[in-house]
C-alpha positions as CSV (number, residue, x, y, z in Angstrom):
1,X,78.0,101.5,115.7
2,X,78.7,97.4,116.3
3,X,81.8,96.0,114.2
4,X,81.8,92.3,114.5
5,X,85.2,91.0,115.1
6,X,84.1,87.2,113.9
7,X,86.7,86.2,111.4
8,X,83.9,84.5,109.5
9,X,82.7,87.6,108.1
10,X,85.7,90.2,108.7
11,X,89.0,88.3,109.0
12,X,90.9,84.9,108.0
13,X,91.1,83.7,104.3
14,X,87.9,82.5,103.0
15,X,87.3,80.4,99.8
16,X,84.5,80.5,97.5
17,X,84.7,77.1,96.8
18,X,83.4,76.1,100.0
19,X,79.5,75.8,98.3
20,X,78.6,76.3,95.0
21,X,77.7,80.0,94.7
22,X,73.4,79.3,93.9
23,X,72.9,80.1,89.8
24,X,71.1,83.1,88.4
25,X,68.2,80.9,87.3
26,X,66.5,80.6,90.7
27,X,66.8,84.1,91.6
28,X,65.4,85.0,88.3
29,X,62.3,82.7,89.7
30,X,62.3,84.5,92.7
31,X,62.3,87.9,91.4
32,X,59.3,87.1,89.0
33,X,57.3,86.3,92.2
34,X,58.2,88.9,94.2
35,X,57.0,91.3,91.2
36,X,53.8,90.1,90.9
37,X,53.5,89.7,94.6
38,X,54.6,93.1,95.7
39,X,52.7,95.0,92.9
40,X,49.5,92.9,93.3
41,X,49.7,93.5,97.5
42,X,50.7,96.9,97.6
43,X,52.0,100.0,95.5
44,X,55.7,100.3,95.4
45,X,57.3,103.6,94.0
46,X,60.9,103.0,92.7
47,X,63.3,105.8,92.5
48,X,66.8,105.4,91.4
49,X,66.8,101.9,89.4
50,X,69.0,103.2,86.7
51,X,71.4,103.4,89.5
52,X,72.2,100.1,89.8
53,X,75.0,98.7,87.2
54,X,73.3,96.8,84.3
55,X,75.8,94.2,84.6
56,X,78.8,93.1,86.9
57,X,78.8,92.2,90.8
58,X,77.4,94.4,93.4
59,X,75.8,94.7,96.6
60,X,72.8,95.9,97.3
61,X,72.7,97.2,101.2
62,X,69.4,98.0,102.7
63,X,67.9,99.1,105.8
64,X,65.3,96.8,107.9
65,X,62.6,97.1,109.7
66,X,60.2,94.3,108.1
67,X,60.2,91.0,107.0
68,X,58.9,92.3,104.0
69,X,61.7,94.1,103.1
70,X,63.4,91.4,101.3
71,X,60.9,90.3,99.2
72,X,60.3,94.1,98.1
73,X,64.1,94.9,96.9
74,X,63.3,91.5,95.2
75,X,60.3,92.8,93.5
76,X,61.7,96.2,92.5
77,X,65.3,95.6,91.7
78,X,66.1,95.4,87.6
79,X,68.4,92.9,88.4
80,X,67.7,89.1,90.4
81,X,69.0,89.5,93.9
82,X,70.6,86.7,96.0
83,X,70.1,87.4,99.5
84,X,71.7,86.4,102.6
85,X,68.7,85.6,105.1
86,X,69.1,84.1,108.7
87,X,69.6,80.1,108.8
88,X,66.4,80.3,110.8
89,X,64.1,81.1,108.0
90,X,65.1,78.1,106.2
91,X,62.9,75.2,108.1
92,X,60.3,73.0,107.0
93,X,59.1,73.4,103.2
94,X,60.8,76.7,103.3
95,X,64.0,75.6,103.2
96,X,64.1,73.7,99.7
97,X,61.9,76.9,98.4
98,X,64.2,79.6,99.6
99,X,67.5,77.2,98.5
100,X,65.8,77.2,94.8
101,X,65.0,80.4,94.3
102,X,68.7,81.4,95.0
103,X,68.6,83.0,98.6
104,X,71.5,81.8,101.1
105,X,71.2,81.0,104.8
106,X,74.0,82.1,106.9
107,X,74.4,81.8,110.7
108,X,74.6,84.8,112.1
109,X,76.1,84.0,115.8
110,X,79.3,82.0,114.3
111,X,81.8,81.9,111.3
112,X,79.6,80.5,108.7
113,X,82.6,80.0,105.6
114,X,79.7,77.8,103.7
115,X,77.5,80.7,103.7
116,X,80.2,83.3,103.4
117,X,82.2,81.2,100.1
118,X,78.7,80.9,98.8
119,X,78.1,84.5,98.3
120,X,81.2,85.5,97.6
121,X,80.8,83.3,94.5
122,X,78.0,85.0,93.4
123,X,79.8,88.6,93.2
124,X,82.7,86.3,91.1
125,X,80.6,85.4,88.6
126,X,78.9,89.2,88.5
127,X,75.8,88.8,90.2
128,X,73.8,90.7,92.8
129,X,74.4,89.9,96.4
130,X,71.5,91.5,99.0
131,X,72.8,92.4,102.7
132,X,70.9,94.0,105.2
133,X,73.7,94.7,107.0
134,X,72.3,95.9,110.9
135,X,72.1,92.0,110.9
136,X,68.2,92.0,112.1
137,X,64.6,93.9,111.9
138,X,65.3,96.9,113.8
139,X,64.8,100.8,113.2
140,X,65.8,100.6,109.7
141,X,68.0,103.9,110.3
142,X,71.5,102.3,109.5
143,X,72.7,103.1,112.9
144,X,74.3,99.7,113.8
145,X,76.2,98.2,111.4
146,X,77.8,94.2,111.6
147,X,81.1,93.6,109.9
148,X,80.0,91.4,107.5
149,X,79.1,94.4,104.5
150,X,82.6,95.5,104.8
151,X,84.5,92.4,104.3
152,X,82.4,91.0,100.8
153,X,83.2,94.4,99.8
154,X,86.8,94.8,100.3
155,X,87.4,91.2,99.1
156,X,85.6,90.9,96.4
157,X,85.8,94.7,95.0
158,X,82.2,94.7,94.6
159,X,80.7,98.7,94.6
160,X,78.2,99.0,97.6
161,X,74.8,100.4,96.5
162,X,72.8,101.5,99.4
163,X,68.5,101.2,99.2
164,X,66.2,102.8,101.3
165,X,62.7,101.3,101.7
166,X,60.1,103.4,103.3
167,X,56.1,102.6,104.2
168,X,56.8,98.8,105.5
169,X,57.3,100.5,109.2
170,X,56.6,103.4,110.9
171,X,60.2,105.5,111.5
172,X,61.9,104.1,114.6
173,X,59.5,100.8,115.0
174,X,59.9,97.6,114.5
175,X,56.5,96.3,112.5
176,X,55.1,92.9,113.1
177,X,52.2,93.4,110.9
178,X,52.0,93.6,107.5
179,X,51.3,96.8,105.4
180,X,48.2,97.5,104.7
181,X,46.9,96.1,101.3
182,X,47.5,98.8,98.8
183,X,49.8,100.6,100.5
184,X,52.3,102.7,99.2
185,X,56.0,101.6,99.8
186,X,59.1,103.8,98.7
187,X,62.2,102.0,97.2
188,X,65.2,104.5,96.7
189,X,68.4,103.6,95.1
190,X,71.4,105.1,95.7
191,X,74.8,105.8,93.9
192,X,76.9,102.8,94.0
193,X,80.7,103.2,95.9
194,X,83.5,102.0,96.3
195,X,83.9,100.8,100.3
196,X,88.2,100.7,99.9
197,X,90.0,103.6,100.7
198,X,92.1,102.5,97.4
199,X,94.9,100.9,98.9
200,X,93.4,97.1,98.5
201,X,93.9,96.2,102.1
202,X,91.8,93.8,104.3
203,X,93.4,94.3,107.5
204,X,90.9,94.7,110.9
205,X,92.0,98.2,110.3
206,X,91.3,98.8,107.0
207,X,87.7,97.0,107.7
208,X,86.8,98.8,110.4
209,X,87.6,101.8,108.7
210,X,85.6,100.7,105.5
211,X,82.3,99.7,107.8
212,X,82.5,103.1,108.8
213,X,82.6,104.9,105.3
214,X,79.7,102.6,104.6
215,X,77.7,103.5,107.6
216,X,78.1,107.5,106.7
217,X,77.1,106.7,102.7
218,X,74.2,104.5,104.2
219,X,72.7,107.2,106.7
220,X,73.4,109.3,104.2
221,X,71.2,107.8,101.3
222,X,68.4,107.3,103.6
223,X,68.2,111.3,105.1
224,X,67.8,112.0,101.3
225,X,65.5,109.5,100.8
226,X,63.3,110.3,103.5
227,X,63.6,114.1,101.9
228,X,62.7,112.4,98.3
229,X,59.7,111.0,99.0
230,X,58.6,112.9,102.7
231,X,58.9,109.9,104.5
């Protein structure tokens, strides 16, 4: 399991006030399309909804292993999600789209406090902040984890609600295409948690400490998930 030592996402004091945190209007927009998007390409099977809090900040962890992903928790989540997504995605006209429709663009490979103040201002006014926190498309099996999760938890107090999604890859591969149309595609809420140990620290220790609760709650949810819905 990878901890990221970067103080932009794990260490150092960071403000909110760096960027405005993006308003709940534009993720609203965003999660109207991804409804009818997601339900008019495929057939997604939510399990768990109620779990998430009907109001108040949270973070919504998932595992990744498609580029659809995002636009699926999007589509299925009760609540408008504002997501962190790679600074690379945001180029040409999809950069004033994704900006509108609430999503923030972080850099990955350095301390990005614009990006990092942006969403921690989202959880302060109670909104719904999407991580997928192995950092990249991968397995989707939660088995590398970036520090990033554990430090928006910890300083902002925010529960941790992990989501499976299932049917967008194969288990243990990377897809490049897209599911077939009319697909079925799992989404499983978990219980939300708290990632502190209760003591309110944010020392290296006490993140490192918390990444690794949330790995064992993350691998955790998606075992039962897989068992839920035989994936």
């Amino acid at each position: 399991m990878r901890r990221d030592s970067g103080r932009g996402e794990a260490g150092g004091p960071v403000t909110s006030q760096a960027r405005p945190a993006p308003g709940p209007r534009g993720a609203a927009v965003a999660r109207g399309i991804g409804i009818g998007l997601m339900n008019g390409l495929w057939r997604p099977r939510v399990l768990g909804a109620w779990r998430i809090p009907a109001q108040g900040p949270v973070i919504l962890a998932g595992n990744h292993s498609h580029n659809v992903d995002g636009p699926m928790l999007i589509g299925t989540s009760p609540r408008p999600i504002h997501f962190l997504v790679k600074k690379q995605a945001f180029v040409g006209p999809l950069d004033p789209f994704l900006r509108s429709i609430g999503q923030i663009g972080i850099d990955r490979d350095s301390a990005d406090r614009t990006a990092v103040g942006a969403a921690l201002g989202v959880l302060e006014r109670g909104g719904v902040l999407g991580i997928f926190p192995e950092g990249t498309r991968g397995n989707g099996d939660f088995a590398e984890l970036r520090g990033g999760l554990a430090y928006f938890a910890l300083r902002s107090g925010a529960p941790v609600l992990p989501v499976a999604v299932l049917g967008t890859a194969r288990t243990g591969r990377v897809a490049r295409r897209l599911p077939p149309l009319g697909a079925r595609v799992d989404v499983v809420f978990g219980e939300p948690f708290d990632a502190g140990d209760g003591s309110g620290r944010r020392t290296r220790t006490a993140l490192d400490a918390a990444t690794v609760r949330i790995q064992e709650r993350l691998a955790a949810h998606l075992a039962d998930a897989r068992q839920a819905t035989g994936r």
